[in-house]
N, C-alpha and C positions, 0 to 999 in steps of 0.2 A: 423310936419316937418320931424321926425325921419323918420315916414313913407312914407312918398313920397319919401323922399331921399332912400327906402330900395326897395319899388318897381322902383323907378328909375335904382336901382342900379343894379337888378333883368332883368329890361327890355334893358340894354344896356348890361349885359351879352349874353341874349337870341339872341338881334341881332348881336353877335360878334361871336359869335355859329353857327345861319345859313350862317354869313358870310364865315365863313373858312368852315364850310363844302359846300357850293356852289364852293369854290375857290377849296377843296381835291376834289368835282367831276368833274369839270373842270380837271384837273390834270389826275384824273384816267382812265377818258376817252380819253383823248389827247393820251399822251404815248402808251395804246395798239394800238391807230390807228394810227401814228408814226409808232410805232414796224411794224404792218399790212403791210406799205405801204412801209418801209425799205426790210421788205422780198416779195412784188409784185417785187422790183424795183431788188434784189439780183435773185430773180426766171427769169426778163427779160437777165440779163446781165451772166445767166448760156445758157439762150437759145443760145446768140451770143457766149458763150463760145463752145459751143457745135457745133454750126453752123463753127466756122473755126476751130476745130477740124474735122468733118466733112471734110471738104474741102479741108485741110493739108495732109488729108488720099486720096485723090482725089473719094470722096464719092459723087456727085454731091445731088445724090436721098438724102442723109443723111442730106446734106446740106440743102436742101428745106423743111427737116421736120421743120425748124424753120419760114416757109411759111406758111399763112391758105392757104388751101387746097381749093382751090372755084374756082369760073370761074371770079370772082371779085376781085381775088388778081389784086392791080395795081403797074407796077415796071414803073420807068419814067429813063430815063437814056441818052446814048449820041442818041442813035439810038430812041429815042421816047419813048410813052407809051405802054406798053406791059399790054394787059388786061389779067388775067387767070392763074392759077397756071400752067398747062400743056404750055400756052407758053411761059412762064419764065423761065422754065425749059428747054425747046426746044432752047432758047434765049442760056442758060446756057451751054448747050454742044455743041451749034455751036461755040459760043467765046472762050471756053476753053477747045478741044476734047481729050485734053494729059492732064499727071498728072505734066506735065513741062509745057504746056500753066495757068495749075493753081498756079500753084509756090505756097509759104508758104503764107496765107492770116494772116495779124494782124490788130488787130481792138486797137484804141486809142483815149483817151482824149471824153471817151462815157460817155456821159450825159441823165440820165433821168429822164423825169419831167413825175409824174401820170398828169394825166388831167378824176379825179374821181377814182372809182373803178376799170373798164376794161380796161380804158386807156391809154396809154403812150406813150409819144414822146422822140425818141431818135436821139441823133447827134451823129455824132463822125465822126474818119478821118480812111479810110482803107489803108492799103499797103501791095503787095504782092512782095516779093523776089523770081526773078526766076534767071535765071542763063544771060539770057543777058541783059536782064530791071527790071526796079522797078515801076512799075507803083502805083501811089497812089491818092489818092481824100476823098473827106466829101459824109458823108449820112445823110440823117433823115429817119426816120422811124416811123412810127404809128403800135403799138402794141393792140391788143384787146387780152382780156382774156376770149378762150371759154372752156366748160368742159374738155378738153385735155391738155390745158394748153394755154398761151403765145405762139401768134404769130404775126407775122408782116403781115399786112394787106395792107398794103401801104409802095413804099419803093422809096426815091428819092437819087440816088446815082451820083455825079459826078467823 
């Protein structure tokens, strides 16, 4: 009896052992991918940081480095879908040809959710302070991450 109760006692150890170390690798792996995915999300929200910086400086070109660059960027907006980084840009300096048609842009209340590795959806509400109006509205945004970094792929702005 002494015996059974000692391998007993032996083999509820053993499985209380693989339990917590299953539960520490659980753990260890959570938190860096956590961490990972806090710094994809900190890397998106430097891009829009950067993008109205950019724009603040009346930088338009500056402005679109936070665009992929492709014929397939799609911006949807009052005026329709604009397919192509070169017409969204085009789009960009007909609507705003002055650095007072661009007024100060502020981006708020930006939310992003990864959806995987490369990708991310972002909301948030824009407004720009120019000197006779204030125009303001919501966006969403699909972000992919290619070798160059974080860009917006897709961008629905009202």
């Amino acid at each position: 009896s002494k015996i059974i109760y000692s391998h007993l006692k032996k083999m509820a150890i053993f499985i209380v052992k693989i339990y917590l170390m299953k539960r520490l690798y659980i753990i260890l792996t959570i938190i860096p991918l956590n961490a990972g995915l806090q710094a994809q999300e900190k890397e998106i929200l430097q891009v829009l940081h950067q993008q109205a910086k950019a724009w603040n400086n009346g930088d338009l070109k500056g402005y679109m480095n936070g665009y992929w660059k492709n014929d397939s960027l799609k911006f949807i907006g009052r005026n329709g879908i604009t397919t192509g980084w070169e017409a969204t840009l085009k789009n960009y300096e007909k609507g705003y040809p002055t650095k007072e048609k661009m007024g100060t842009l502020k981006f708020s209340e930006v939310q992003v959710k990864m959806l995987g590795k490369k990708h991310a959806y972002v909301i948030g509400k824009w407004e720009l302070a120019r000197e006779k109006d204030n125009p303001k509205g919501i966006y969403t945004l699909i972000f992919e991450k290619f070798k160059e970094g974080w860009r917006c792929i897709s961008d629905h702005t009202n």
